[in-house]
Backbone atoms as SQL, in Angstrom:
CREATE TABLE atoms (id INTEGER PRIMARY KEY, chain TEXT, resi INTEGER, resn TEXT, atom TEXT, x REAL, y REAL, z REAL);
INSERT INTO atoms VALUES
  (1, 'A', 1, 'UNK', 'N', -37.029, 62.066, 8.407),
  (2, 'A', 1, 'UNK', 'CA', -35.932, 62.708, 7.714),
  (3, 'A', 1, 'UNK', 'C', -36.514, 63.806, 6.820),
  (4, 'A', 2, 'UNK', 'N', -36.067, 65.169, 7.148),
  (5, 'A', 2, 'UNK', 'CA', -36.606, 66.062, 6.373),
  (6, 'A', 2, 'UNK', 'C', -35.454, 66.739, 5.767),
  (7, 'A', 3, 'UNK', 'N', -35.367, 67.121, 4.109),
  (8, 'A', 3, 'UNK', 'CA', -34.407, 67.027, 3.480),
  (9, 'A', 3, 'UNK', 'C', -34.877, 69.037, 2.336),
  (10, 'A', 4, 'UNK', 'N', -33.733, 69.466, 2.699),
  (11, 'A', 4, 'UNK', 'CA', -33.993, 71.192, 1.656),
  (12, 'A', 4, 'UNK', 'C', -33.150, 70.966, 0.839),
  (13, 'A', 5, 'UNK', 'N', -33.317, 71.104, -0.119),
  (14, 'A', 5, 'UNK', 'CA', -31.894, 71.490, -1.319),
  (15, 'A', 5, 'UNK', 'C', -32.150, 73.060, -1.235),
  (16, 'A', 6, 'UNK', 'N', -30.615, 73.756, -0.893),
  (17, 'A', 6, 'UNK', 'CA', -30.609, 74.672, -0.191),
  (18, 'A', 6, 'UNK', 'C', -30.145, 75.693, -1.924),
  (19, 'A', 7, 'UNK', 'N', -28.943, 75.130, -2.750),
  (20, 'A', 7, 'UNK', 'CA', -28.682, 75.356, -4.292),
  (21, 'A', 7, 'UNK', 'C', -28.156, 74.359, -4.849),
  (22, 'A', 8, 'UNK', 'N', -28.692, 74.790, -6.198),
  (23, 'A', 8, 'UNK', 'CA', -28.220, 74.025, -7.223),
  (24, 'A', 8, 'UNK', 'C', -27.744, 74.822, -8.562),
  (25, 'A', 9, 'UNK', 'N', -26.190, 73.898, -8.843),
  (26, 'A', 9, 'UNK', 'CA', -25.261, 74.959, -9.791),
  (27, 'A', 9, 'UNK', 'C', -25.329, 74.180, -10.813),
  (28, 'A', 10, 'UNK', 'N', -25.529, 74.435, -11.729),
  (29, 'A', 10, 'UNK', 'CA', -24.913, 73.699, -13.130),
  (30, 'A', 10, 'UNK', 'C', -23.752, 73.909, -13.544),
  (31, 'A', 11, 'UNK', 'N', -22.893, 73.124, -14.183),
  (32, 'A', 11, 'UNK', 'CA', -21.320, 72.810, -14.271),
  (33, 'A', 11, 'UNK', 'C', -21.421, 72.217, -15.520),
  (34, 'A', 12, 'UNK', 'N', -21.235, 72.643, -16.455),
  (35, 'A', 12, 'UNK', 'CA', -21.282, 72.151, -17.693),
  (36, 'A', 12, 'UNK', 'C', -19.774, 71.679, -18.173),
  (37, 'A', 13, 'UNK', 'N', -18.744, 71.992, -17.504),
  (38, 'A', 13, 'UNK', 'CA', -17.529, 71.905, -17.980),
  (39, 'A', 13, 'UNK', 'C', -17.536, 69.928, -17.727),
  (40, 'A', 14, 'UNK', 'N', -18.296, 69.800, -16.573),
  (41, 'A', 14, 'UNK', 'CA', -18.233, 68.646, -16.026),
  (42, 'A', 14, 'UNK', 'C', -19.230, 67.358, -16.234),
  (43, 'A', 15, 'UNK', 'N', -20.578, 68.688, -16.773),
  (44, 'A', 15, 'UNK', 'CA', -21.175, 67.429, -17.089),
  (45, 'A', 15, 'UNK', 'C', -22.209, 66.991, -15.895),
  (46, 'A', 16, 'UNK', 'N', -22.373, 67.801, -14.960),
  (47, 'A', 16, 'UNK', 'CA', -23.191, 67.713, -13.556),
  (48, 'A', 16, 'UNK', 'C', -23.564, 68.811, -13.072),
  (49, 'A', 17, 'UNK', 'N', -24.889, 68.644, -12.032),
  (50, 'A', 17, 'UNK', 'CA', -25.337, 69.476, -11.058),
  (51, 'A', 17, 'UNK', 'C', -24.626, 69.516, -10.163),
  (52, 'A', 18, 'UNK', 'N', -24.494, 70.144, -9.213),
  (53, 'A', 18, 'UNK', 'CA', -23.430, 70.283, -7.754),
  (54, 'A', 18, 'UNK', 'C', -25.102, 70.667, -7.112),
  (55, 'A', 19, 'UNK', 'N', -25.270, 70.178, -6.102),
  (56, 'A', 19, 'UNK', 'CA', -26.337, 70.210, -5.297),
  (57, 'A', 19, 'UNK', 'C', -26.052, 70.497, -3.321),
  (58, 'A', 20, 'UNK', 'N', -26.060, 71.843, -2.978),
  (59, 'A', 20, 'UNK', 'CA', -26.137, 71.532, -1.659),
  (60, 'A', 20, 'UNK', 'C', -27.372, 71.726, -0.579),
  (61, 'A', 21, 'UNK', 'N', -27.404, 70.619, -0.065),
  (62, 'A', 21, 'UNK', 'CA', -29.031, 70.254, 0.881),
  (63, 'A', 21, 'UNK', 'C', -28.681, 70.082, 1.946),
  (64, 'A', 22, 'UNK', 'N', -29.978, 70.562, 2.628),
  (65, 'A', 22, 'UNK', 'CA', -29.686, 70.175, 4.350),
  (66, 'A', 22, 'UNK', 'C', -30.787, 69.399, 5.097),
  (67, 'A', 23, 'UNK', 'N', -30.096, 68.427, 5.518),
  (68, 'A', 23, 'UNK', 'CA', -31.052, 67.278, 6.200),
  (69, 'A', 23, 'UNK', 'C', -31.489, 67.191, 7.414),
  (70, 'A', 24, 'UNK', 'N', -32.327, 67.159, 7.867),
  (71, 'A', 24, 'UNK', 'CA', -33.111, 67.135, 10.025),
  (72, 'A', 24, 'UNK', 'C', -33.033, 65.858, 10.170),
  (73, 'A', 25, 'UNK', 'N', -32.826, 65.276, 10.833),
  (74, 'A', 25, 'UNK', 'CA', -33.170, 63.626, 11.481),
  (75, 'A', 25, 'UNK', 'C', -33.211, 63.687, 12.435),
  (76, 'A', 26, 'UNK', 'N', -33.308, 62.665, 13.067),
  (77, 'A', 26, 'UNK', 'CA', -33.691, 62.035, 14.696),
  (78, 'A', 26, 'UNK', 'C', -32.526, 60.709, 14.777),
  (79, 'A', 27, 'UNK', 'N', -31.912, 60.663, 15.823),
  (80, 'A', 27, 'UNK', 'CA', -30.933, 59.567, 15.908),
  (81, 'A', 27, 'UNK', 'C', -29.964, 59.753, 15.451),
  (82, 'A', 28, 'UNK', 'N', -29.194, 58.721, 14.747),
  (83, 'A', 28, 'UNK', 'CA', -28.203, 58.408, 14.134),
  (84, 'A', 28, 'UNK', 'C', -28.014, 59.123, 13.262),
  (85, 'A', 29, 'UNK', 'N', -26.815, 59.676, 12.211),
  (86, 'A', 29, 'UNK', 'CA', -26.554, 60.845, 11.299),
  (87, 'A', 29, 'UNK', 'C', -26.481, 59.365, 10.040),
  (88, 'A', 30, 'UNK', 'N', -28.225, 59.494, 9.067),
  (89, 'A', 30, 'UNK', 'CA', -28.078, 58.392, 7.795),
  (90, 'A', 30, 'UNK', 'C', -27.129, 58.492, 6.970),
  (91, 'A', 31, 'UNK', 'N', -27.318, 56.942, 6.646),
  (92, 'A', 31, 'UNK', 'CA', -26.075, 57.028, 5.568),
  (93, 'A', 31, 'UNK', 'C', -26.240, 57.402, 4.090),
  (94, 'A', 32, 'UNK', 'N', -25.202, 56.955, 3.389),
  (95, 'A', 32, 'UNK', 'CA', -24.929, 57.694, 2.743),
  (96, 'A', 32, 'UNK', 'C', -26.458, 57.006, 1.467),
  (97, 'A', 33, 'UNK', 'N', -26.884, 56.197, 1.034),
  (98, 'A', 33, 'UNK', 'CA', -27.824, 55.353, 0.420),
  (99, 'A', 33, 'UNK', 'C', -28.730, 55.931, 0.952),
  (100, 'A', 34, 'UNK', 'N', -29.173, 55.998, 2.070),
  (101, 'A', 34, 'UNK', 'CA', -30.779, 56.856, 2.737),
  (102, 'A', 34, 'UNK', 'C', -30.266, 58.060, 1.911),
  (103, 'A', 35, 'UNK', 'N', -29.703, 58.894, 2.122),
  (104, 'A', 35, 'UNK', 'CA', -29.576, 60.173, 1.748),
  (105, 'A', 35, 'UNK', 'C', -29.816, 60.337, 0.109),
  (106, 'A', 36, 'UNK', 'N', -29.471, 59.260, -0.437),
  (107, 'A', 36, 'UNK', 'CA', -28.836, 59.502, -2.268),
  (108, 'A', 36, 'UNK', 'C', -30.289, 58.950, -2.470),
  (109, 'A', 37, 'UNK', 'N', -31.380, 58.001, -1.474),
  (110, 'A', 37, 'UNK', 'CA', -32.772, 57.793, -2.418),
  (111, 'A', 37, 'UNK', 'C', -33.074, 59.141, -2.086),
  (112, 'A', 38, 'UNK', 'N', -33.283, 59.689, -0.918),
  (113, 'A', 38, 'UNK', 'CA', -34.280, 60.699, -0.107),
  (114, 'A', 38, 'UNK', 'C', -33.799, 62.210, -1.645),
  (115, 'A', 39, 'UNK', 'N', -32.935, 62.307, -1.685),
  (116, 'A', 39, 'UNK', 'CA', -31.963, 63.625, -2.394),
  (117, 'A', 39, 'UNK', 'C', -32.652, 63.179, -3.919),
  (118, 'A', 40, 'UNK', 'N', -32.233, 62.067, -4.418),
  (119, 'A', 40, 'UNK', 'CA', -32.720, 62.079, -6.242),
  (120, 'A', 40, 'UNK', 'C', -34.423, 62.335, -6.145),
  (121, 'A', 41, 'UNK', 'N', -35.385, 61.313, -5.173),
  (122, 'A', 41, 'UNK', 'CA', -36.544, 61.642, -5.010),
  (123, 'A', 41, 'UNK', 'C', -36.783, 62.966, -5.117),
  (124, 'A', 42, 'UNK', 'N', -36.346, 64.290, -4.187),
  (125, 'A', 42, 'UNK', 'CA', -36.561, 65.614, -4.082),
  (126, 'A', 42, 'UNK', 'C', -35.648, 66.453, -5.186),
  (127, 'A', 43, 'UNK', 'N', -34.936, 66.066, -5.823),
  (128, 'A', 43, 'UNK', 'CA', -33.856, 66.992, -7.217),
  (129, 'A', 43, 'UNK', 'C', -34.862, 66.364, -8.511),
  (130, 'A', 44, 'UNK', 'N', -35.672, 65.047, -8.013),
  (131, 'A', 44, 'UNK', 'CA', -36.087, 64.236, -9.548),
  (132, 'A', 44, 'UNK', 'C', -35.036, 64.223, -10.456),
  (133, 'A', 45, 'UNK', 'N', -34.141, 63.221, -9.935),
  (134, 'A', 45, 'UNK', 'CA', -32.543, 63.055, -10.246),
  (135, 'A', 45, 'UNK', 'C', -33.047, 61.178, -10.163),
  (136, 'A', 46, 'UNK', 'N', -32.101, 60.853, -11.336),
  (137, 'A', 46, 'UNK', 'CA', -31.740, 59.403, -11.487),
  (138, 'A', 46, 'UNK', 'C', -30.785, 58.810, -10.133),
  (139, 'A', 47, 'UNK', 'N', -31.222, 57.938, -9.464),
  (140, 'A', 47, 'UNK', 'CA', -30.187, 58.126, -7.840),
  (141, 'A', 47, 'UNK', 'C', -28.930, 57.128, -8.397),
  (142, 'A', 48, 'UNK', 'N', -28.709, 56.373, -9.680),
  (143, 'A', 48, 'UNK', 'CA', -27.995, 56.002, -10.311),
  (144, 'A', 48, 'UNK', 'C', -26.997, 56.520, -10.321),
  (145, 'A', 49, 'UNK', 'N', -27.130, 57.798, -10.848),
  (146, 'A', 49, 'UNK', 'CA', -26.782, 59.354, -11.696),
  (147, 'A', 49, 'UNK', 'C', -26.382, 59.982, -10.373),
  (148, 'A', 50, 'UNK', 'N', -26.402, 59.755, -9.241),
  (149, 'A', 50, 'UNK', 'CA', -26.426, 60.643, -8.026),
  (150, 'A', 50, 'UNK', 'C', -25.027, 60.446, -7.085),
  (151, 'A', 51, 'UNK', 'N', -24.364, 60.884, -7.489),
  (152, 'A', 51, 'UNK', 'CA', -22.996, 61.078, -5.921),
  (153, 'A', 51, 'UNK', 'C', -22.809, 61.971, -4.977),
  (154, 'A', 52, 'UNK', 'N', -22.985, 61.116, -3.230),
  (155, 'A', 52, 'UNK', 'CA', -23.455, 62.049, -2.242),
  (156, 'A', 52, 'UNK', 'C', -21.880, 62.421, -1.991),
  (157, 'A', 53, 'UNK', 'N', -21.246, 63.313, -1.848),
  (158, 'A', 53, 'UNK', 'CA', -19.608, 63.580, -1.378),
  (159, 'A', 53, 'UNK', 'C', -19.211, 63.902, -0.392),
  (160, 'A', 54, 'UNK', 'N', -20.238, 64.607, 0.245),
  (161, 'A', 54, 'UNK', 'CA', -20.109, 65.001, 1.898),
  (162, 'A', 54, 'UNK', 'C', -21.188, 64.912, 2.629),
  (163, 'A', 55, 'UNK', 'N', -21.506, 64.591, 3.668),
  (164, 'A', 55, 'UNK', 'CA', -22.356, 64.685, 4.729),
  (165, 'A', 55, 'UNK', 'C', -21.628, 64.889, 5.971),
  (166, 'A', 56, 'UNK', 'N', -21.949, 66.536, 5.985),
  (167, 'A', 56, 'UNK', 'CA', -21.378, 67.064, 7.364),
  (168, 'A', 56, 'UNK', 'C', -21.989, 67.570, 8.726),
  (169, 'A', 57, 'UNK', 'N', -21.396, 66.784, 9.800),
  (170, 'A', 57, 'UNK', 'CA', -22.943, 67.195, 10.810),
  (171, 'A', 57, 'UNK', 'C', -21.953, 67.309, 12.131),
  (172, 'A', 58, 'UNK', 'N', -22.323, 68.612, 12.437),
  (173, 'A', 58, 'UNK', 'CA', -21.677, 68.912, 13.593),
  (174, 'A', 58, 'UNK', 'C', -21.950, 68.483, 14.984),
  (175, 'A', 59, 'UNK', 'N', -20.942, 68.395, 16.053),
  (176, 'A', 59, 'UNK', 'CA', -21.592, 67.630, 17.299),
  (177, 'A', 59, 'UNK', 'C', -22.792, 67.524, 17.843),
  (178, 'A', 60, 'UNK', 'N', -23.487, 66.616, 18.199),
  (179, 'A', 60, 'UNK', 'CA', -24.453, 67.591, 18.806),
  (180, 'A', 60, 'UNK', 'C', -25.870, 67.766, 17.813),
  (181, 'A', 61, 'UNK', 'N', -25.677, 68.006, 16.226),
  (182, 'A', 61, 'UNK', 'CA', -26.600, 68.367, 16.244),
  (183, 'A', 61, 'UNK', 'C', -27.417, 67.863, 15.226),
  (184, 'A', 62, 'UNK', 'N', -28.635, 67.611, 14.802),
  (185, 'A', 62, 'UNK', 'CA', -29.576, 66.471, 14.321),
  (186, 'A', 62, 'UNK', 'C', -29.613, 67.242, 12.898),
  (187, 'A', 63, 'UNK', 'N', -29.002, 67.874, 12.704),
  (188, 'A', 63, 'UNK', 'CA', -28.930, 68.342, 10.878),
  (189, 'A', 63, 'UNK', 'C', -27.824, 68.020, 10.292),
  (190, 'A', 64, 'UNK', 'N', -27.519, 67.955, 9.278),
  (191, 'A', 64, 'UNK', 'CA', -26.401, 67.970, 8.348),
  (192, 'A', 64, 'UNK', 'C', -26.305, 68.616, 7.337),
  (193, 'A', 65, 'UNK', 'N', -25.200, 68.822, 6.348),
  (194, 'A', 65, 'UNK', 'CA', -24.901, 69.572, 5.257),
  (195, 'A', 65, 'UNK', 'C', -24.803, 68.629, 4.331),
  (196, 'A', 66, 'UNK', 'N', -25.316, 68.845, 2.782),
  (197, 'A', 66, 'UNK', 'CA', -24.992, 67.767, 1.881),
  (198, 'A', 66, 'UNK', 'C', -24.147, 68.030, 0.837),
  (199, 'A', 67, 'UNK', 'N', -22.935, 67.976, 0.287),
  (200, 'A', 67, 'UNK', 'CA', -22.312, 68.238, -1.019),
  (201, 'A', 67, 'UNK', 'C', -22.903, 66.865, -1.974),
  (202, 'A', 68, 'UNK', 'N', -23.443, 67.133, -2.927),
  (203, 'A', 68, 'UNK', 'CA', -23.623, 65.856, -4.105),
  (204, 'A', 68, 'UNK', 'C', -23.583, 66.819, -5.336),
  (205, 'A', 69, 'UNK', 'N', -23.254, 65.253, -5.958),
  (206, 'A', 69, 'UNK', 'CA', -23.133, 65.838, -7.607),
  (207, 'A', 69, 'UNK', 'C', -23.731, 64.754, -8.695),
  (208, 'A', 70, 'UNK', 'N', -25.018, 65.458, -9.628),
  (209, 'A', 70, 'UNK', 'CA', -25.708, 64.958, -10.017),
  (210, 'A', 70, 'UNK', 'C', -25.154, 64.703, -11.887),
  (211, 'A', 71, 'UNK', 'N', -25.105, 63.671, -12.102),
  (212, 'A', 71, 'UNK', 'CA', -24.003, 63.437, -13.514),
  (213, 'A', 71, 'UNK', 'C', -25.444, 63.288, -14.158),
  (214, 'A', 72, 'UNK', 'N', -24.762, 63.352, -16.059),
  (215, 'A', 72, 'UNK', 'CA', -25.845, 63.622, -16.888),
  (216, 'A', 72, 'UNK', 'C', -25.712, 62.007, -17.615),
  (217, 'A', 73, 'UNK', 'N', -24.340, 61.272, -17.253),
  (218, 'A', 73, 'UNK', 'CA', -25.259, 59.382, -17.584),
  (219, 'A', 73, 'UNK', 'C', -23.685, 58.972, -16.983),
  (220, 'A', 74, 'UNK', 'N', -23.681, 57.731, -17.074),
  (221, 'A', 74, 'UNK', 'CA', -22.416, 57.077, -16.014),
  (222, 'A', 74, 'UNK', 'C', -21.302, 56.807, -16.742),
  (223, 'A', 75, 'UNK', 'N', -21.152, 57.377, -17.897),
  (224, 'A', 75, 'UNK', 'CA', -19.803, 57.204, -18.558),
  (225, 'A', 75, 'UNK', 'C', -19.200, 58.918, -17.667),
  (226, 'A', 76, 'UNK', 'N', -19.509, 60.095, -17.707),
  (227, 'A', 76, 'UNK', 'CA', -18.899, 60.474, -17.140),
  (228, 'A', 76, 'UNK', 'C', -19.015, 60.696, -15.446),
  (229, 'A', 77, 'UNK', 'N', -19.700, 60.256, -14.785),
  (230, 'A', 77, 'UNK', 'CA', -19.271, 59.737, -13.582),
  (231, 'A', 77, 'UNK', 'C', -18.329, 59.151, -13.214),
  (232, 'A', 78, 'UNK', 'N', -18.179, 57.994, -14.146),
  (233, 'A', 78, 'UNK', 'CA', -16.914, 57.210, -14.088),
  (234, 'A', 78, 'UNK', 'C', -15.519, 57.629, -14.319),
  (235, 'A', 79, 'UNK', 'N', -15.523, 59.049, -14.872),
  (236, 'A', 79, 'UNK', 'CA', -14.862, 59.418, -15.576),
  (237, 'A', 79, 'UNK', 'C', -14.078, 60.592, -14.677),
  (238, 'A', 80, 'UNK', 'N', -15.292, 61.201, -13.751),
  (239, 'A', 80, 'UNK', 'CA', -14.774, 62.278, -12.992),
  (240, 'A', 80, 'UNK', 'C', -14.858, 62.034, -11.392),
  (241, 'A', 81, 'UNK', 'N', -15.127, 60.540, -11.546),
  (242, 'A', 81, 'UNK', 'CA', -15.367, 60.690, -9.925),
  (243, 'A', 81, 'UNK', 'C', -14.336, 59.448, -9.433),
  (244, 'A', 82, 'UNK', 'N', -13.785, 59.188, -8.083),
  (245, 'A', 82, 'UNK', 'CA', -12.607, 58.374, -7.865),
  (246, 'A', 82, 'UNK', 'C', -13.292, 56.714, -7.567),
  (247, 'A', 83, 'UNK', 'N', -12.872, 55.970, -8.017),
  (248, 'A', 83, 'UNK', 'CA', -13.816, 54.598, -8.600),
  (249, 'A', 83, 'UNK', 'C', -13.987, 53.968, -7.238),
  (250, 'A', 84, 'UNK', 'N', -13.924, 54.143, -5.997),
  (251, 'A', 84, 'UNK', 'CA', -13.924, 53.868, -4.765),
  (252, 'A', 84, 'UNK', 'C', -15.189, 54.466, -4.201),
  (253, 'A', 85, 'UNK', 'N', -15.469, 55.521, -4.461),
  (254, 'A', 85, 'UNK', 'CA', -16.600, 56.602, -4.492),
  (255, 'A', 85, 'UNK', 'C', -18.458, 55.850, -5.335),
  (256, 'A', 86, 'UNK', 'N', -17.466, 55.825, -6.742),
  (257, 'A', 86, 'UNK', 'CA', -18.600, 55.309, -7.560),
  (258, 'A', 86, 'UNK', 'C', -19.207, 53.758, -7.134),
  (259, 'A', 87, 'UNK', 'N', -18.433, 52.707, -6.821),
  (260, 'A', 87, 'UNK', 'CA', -18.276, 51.874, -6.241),
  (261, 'A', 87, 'UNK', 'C', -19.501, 51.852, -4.795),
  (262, 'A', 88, 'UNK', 'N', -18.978, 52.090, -4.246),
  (263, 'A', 88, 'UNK', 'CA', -19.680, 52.775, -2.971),
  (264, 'A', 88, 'UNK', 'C', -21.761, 53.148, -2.793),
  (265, 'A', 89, 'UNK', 'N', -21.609, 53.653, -3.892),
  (266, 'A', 89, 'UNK', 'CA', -22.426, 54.189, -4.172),
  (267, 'A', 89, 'UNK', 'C', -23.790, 53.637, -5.421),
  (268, 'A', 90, 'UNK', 'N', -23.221, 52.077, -5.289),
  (269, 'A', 90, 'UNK', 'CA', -23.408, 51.544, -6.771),
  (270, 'A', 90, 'UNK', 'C', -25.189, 50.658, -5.758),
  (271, 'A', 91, 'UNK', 'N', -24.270, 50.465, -4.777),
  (272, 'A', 91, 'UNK', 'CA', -25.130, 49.498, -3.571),
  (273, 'A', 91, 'UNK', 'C', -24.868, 48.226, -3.754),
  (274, 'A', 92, 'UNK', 'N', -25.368, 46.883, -3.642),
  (275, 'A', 92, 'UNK', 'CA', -24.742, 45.371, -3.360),
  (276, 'A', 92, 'UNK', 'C', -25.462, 45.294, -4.282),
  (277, 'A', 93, 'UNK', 'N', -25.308, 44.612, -5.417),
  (278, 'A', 93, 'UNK', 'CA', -25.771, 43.856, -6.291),
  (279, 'A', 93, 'UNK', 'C', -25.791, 42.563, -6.405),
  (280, 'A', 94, 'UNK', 'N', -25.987, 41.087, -6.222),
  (281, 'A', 94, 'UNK', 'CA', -25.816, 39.638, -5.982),
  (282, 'A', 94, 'UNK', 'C', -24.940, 39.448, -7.381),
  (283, 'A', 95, 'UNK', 'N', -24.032, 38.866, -7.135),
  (284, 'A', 95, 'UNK', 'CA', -22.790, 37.891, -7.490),
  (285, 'A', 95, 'UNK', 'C', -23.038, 36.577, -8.505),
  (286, 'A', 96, 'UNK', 'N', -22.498, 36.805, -9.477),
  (287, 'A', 96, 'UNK', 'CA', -23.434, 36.044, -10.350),
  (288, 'A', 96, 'UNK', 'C', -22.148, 35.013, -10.284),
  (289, 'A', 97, 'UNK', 'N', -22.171, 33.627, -9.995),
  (290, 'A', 97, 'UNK', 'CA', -21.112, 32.874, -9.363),
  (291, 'A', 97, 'UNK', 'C', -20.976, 31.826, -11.030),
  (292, 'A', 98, 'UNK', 'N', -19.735, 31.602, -11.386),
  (293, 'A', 98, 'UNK', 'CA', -19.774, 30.819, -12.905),
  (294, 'A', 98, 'UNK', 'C', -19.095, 29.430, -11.994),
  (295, 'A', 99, 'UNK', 'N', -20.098, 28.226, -12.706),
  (296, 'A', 99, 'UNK', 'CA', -19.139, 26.692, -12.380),
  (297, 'A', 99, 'UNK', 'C', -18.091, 26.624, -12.916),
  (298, 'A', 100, 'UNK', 'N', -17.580, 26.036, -12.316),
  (299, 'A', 100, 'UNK', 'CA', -16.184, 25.217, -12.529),
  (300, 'A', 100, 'UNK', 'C', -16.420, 24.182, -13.475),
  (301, 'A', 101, 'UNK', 'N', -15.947, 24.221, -14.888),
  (302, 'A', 101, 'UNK', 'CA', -15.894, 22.450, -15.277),
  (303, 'A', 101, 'UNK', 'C', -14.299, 22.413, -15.463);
């Protein structure tokens, strides 16, 4: 997986980077977690801090387009992004199960 951040905007109204990158692979078009370690690794972005929004890849062909947006701590992430999204993006965390008495 070879990964360009092609620009990067600062958005201060919002509180984030807007980042668009373009990815090469082989196979399958990765998801969205491959992409958000591979992307914070290369921005040196918190992947916490990191929402991938689009990955667009046309028929056919072994690249893609990346829209993400890089927040400055997770109160406003939470704040500007749709909680299905943030969610998503959080990864599985184990279930901390409380007894019954």
């Amino acid at each position: 997986m070879d990964l360009t951040i092609k620009n990067q905007k600062e958005n201060p109204l919002l509180s984030r980077k807007e980042i668009v990158a373009k990815i090469n692979f082989e196979g399958n078009t990765p998801n969205r977690k491959d992409v958000q370690v591979e992307l914070a690794k290369k921005a040196k972005i918190d992947e916490k801090l990191l929402i991938i929004k689009k990955i667009d890849t046309l028929f056919g062909e072994t690249s893609a387009n990346i829209t993400a947006y890089a927040y400055e701590n997770e109160e406003v992430m939470k704040r500007n992004e749709r909680k299905n999204l943030v969610e998503k993006h959080k990864g599985h965390e184990p279930k901390v199960e409380e007894e019954a008495q």
